[in-house]
C-alpha positions in Angstrom: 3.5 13.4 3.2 2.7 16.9 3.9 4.5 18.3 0.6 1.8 15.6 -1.1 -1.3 17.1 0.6 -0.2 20.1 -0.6 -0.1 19.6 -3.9 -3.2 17.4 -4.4 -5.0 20.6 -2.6 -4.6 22.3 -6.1 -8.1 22.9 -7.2 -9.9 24.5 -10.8 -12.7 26.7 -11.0 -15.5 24.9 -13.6 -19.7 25.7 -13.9 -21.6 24.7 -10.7 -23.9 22.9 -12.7 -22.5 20.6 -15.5 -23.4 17.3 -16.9 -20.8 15.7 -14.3 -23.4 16.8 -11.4 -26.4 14.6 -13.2 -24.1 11.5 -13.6 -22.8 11.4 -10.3 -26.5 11.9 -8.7 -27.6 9.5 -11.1 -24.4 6.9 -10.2 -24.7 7.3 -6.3 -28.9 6.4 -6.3 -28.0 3.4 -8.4 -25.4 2.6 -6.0 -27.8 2.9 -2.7 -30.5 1.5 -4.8 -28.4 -1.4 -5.5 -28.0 -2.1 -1.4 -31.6 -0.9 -0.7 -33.7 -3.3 -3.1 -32.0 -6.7 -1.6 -31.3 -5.5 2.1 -33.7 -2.8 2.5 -33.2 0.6 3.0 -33.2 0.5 7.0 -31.0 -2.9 7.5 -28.7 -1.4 4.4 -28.0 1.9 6.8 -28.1 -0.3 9.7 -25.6 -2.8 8.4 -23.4 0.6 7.2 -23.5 1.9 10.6 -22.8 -0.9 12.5 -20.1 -2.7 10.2 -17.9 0.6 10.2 -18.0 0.9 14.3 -16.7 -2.4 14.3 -14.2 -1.7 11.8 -13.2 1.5 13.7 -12.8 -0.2 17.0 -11.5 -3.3 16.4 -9.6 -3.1 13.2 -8.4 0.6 13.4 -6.7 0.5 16.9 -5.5 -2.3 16.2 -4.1 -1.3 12.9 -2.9 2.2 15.1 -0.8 0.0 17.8 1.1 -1.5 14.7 1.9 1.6 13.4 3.1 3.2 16.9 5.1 0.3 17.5 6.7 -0.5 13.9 7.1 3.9 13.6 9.0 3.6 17.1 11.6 0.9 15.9 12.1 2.4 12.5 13.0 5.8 14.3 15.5 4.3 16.7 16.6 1.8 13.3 17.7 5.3 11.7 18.9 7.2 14.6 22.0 4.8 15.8 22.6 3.9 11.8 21.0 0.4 11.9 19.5 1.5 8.4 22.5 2.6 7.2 24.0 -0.5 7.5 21.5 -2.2 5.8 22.1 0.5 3.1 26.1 -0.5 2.8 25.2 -4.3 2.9 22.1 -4.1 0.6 23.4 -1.1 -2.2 25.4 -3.9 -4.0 22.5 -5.8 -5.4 20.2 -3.0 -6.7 22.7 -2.4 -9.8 22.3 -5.9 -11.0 18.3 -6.3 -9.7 17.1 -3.3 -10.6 19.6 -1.5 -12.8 19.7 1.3 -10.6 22.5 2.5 -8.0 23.0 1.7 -4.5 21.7 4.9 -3.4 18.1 3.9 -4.2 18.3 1.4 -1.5 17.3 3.8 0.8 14.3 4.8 -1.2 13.1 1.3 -0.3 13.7 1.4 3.3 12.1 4.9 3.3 8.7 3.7 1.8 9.0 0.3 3.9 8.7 1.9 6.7 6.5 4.8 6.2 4.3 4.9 3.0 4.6 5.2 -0.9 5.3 9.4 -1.0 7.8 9.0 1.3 10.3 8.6 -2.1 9.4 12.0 -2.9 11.9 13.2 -0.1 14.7 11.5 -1.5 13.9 12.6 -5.3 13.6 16.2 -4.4 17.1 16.0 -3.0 20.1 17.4 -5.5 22.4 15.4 -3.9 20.4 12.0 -3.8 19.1 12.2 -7.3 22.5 12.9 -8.9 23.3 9.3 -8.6 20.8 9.1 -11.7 20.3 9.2 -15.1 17.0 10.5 -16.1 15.0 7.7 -17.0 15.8 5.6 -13.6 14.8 8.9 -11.7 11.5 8.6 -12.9 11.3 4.5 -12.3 11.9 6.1 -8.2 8.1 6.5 -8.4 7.1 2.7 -8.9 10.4 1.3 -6.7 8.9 3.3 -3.9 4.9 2.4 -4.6 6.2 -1.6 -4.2 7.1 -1.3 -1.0 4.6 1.4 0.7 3.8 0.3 4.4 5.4 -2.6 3.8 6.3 -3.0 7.9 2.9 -2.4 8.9 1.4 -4.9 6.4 3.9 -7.5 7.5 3.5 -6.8 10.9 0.0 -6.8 11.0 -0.6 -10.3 8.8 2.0 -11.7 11.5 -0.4 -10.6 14.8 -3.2 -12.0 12.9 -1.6 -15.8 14.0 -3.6 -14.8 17.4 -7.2 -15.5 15.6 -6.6 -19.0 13.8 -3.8 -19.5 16.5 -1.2 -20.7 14.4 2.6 -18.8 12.9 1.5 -16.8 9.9 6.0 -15.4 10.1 6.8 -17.9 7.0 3.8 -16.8 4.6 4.6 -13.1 5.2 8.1 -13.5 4.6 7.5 -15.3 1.5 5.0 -12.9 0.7 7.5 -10.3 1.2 9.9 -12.2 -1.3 6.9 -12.0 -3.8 6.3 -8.6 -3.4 10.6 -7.6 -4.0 10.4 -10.0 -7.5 7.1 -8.0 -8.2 9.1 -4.5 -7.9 11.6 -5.5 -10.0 9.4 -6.2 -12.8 7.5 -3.3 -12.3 10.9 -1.1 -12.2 12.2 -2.7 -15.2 9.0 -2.5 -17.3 9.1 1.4 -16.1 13.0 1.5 -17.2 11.8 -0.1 -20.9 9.6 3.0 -21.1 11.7 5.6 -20.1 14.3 5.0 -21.8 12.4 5.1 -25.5 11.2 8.6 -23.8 14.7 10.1 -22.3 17.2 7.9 -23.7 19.8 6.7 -21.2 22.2 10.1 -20.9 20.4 12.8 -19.5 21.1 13.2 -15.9 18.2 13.5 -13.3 17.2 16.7 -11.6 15.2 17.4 -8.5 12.0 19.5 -9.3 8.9 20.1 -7.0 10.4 20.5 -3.4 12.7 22.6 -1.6 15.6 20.7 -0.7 17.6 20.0 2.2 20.8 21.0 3.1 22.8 18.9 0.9 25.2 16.0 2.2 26.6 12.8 0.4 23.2 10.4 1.3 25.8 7.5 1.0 28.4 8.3 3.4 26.5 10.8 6.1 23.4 10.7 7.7 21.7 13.2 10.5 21.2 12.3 13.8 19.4 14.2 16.9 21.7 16.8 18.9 22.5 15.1 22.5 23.4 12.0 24.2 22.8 8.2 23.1 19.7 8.4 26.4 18.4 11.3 24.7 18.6 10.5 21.2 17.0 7.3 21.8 13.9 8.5 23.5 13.2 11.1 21.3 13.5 8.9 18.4 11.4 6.2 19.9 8.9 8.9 20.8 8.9 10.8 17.3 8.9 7.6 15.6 5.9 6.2 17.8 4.2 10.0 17.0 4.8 9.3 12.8 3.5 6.0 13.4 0.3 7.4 15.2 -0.4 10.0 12.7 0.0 7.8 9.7 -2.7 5.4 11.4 -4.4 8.3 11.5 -4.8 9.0 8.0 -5.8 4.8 7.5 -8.8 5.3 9.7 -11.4 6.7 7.0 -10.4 4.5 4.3 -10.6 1.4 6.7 -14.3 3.2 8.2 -15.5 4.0 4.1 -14.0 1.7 1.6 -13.7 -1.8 4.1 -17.3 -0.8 5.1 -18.5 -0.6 1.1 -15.9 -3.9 0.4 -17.5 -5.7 3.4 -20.7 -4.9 2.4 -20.5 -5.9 -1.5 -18.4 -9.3 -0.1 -20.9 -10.8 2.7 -24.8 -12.2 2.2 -26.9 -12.1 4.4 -27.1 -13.1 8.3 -26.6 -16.7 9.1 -30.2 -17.4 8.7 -30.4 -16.1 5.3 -32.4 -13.2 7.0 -31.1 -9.2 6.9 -31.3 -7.7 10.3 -29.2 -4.9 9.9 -26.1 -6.3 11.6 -22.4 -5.5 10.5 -21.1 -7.5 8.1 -24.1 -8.3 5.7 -24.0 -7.8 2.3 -25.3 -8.5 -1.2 -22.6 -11.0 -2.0 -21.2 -9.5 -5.4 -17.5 -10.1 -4.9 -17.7 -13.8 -4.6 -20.0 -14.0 -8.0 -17.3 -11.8 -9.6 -14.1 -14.3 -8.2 -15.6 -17.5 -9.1 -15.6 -15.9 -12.9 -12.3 -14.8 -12.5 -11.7 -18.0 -10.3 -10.2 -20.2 -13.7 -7.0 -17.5 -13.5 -7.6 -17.0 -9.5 -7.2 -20.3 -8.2 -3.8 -22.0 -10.4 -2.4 -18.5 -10.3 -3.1 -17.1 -6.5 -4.4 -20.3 -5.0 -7.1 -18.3 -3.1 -9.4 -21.1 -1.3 -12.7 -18.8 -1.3 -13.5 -16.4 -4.8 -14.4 -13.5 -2.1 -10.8 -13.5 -1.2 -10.4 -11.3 -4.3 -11.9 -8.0 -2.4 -8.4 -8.1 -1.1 -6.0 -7.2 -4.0 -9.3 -4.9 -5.0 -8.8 -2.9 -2.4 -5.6 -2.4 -2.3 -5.6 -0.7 -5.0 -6.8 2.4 -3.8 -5.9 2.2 0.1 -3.7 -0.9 1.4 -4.7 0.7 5.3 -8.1 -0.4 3.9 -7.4 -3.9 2.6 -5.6 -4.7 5.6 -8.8 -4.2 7.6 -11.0 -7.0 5.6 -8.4 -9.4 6.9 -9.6 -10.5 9.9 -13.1 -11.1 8.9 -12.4 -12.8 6.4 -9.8 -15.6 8.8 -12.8 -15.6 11.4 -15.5 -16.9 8.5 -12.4 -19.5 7.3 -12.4 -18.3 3.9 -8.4 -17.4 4.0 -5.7 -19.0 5.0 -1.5 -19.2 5.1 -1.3 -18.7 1.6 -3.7 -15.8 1.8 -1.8 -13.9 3.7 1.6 -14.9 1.9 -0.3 -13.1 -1.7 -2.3 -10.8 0.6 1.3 -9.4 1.7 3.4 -9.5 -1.4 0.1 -7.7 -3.4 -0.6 -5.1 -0.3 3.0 -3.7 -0.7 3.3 -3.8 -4.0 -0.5 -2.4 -4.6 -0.3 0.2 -1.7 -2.9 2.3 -2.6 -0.7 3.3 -6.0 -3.8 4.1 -8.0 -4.2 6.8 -5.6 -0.8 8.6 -5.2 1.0 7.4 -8.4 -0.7 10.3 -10.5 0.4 12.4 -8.0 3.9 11.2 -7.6 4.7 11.1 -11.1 3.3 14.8 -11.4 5.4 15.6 -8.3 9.0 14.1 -10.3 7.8 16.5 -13.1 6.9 12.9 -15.6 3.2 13.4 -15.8 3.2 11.8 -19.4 4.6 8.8 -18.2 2.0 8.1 -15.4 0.0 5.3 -17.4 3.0 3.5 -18.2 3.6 3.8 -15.0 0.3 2.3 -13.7 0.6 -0.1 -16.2 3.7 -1.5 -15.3 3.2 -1.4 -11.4 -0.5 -3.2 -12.3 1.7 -6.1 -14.0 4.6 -6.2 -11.3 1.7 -6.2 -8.3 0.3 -9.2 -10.0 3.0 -11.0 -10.4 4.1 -10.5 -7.0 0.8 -12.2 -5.5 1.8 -15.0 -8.4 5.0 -15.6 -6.9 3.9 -15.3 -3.4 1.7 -18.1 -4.0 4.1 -20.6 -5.6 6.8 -19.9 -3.2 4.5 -20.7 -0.5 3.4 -24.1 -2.3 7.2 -24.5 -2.8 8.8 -23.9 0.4 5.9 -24.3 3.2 
């Protein structure tokens, strides 16, 4: 994570005043404007306010205790090898899923329990990426991006059982399901392009990162210096401390971008009257899914068109997206199928319209990033599509 702060830090010197500065200004007072003229400007800031405290303290620490809790395990998972299990168990299928070797199981595990750079790691390491040919090296990038946060997302849709009071385990698993057929599209239609672009000889080599002290990925892993006691309460500590900083970095996309999704979701108060309270809005969304509602509803099966803000959001910050969910089950306009797509698209979509440019600059494949995009847009979508007709299928 912190090798990807680092390079998005990378700034250019242009004119302070440019034709840029007018359309932004002229963007952002159309965008206020838009808010102001139906809710007024003092119930608009009000309802601003107000909706992103809630958010803050009710969705954010929740959404912090799930990542202190699912960081924890994952820690004490890795320290005493539970992951590498997995790994030996699970390396056999990527070959003939995802054409790539077993190695890049861990990749998955990585990302699934962290976030979407966490790949980066694993590609800047000499001995990890020479189990690859060049052109599944660079596919690392949108295996990875599919299953970003996937724990926390799971984990979170599952506590969210305690507001409609019923098991939400079998829609996230089938979402889950969704979201690993979703990857392999995505990583195939990735594989299609690269290999037109590299061919399918040239060997993979880590660029970007200083490396670790090499070891064989496969057969070794590192643990912490002491005894089993010891090793198990720092992990479980660490892990708990990765977990909290991660939430962390969640909290001002859930505060800014759920406040904005809320706001463009929700109508008025339930008198039809604005007074400023959190969670009013000027109802776009819904107008927006009930066009797109012919594909929505045989494809997705969503029960309400506002359902889409969702998928929307996840787009640019799952953390965020996670954060409409429980609003959205209070006003009973999602359901168990909801949250089966809501999980298969919020792994898959993880916010990869905001760290695959980066990523794929980072693996030294900028040229490739669109088809990139492109394929992860199709394999995301396809994930919520098979999330959907599994749950019909087998719940």
């Amino acid at each position: 994570m912190s090798e990807l702060r680092k390079m998005e830090e990378k700034t250019k010197v242009v004119k302070a005043v440019g034709p840029e500065g007018l359309i932004w200004f002229v963007l952002i007072i159309s965008f206020f404007a838009m808010f102001g003229m139906k809710m007024g400007v003092a119930n608009m800031f009000g309802t601003m306010m107000a909706t992103a405290h809630d958010l803050v303290i009710n969705t954010c620490f929740l959404i912090s205790a799930v990542c202190i809790l699912a960081g924890a395990v994952s820690a004490i998972f890795s320290e005493f090898g539970v992951l590498a299990l997995a790994n030996m168990i699970l390396s056999p299928l990527m070959k003939p899923l995802y054409n790539l070797p077993g190695v890049s199981v861990i990749g998955v595990m990585a990302t699934y329990l962290s976030d979407n750079p966490a790949i980066l790691s694993l590609a800047a390491d000499r001995g990890f990426c020479r189990y690859f040919k060049r052109y599944q090296y660079v596919s690392l990038t949108n295996l990875g991006t599919s299953f970003g946060m996937g724990l926390i997302v799971g984990t979170f849709m599952v506590a969210q059982g305690s507001i409609t009071g019923e098991s939400y385990l079998g829609a996230v698993l089938t979402g889950t399901l969704g979201a690993v057929i979703g990857s392999i599209v995505s990583v195939r239609i990735m594989q299609f392009f690269s290999k037109r672009e590299y061919g399918t000889d040239e060997g993979a080599k880590a660029e970007g990162y200083e490396s670790k002290e090499e070891f064989d990925v496969l057969n070794f892993r590192e643990i912490r210096v002491g005894n089993g006691l010891q090793r198990f309460m720092e992990a479980l500590l660490d892990g708990a401390k990765t977990g909290f900083n991660l939430s962390l970095l969640v909290i001002p996309g859930v505060a800014t971008i759920c406040t904005v999704v809320m706001m463009l979701t929700n109508g008025p108060g339930a008198e039809g009257v604005y007074t400023g309270a959190a969670y009013e809005g000027i109802a776009v969304l819904p107008v927006l899914g009930r066009y797109l509602n012919i594909i929505l509803d045989p494809l997705l099966g969503f029960q309400d068109p506002s359902a889409i803000a969702f998928p929307l959001t996840s787009l640019g910050a799952v953390g965020a997206a996670i954060g409409i969910v429980p609003q959205l089950l209070r006003e009973g306009r999602i359901g168990a199928n909801e949250i089966a797509v809501f999980t298969a698209m919020g792994m898959c979509w993880s916010g990869y319209l905001s760290t695959h440019v980066a990523m794929m600059e980072a693996i030294n494949s900028r040229k490739m990033t669109m088809k990139a995009i492109l394929s992860h847009t199709i394999g995301g979508f396809l994930a919520g599509v098979c999330a959907h007709f599994f749950y019909v299928i087998l719940l």
